[in-house]
C-alpha positions as CSV (number, residue, x, y, z in Angstrom):
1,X,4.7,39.0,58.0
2,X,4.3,35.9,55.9
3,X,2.2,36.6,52.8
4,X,3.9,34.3,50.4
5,X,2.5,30.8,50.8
6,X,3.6,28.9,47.9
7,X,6.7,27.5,49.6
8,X,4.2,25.6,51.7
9,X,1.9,24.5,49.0
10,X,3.8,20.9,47.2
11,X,1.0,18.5,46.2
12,X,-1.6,19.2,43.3
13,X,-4.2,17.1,45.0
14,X,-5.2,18.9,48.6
15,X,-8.0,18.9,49.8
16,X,-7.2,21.9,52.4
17,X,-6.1,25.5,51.0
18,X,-4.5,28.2,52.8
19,X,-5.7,31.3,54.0
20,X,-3.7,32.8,55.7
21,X,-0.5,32.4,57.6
22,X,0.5,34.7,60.5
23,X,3.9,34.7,62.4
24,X,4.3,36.9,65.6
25,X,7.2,37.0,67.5
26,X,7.4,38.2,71.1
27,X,9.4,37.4,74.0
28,X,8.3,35.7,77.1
29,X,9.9,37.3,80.4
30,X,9.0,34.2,83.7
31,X,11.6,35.8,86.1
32,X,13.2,39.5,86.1
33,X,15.9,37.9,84.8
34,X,15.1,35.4,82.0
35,X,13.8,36.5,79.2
36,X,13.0,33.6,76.6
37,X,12.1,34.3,72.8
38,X,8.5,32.8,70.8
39,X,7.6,32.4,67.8
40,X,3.6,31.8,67.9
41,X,2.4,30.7,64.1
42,X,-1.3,30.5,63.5
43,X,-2.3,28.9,60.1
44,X,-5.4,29.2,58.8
45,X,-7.2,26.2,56.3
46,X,-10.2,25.7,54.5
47,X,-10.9,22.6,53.6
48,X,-12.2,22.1,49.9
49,X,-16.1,20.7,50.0
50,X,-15.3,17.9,47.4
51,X,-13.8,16.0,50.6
52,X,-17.5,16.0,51.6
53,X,-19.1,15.2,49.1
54,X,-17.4,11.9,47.6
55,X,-16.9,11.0,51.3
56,X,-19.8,11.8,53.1
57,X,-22.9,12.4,51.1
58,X,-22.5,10.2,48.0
59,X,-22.0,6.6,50.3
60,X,-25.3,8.3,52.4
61,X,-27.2,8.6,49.6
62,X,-26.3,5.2,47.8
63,X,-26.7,2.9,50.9
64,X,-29.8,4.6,51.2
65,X,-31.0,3.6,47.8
66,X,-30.1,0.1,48.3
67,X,-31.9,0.0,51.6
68,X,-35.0,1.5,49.9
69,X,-35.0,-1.2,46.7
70,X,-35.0,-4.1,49.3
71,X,-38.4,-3.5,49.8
72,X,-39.5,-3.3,46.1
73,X,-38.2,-6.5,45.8
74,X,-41.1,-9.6,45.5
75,X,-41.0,-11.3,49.3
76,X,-40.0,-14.6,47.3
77,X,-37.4,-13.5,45.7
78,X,-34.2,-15.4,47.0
79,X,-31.5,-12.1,46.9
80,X,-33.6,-9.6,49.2
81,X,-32.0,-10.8,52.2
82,X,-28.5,-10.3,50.5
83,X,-29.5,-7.2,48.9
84,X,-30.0,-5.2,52.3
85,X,-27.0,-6.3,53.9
């Protein structure tokens, strides 16, 4: 029903993109005698993995390298302590 999506699309820089958008539209009946109109929308995202990456994964992995020098460090050496934390 809705195929065209670029109305929704306004920003360069997303980190989601659409894949589909659905519209259905039915009516809901509670009584014999009411009879009340919906509109159900389901949207469907995915999410570009670039969010995970600089996000996620690249703070991991560099707090993990500074954790790992600390211990190559000399014990005397007066930065280790400050290094680590």
């Amino acid at each position: 029903m809705f195929n065209d999506v670029s109305d929704f699309i306004r920003f360069k820089r997303q980190h989601y993109v659409f894949v589909a958008v659905e519209g259905i539209v039915g009516v809901a009946v509670y009584d014999a005698t009411e009879h009340y109109p919906t509109v159900t929308f389901t949207i469907r995202l995915h999410r570009k993995p670039l969010y995970y990456i600089v996000n996620l994964i690249v703070p991991c992995c560099l707090l993990s390298f500074v954790a790992v020098s600390s211990f190559l460090l000399q014990p005397g050496y007066p930065e280790r302590l400050g290094i680590g934390t």
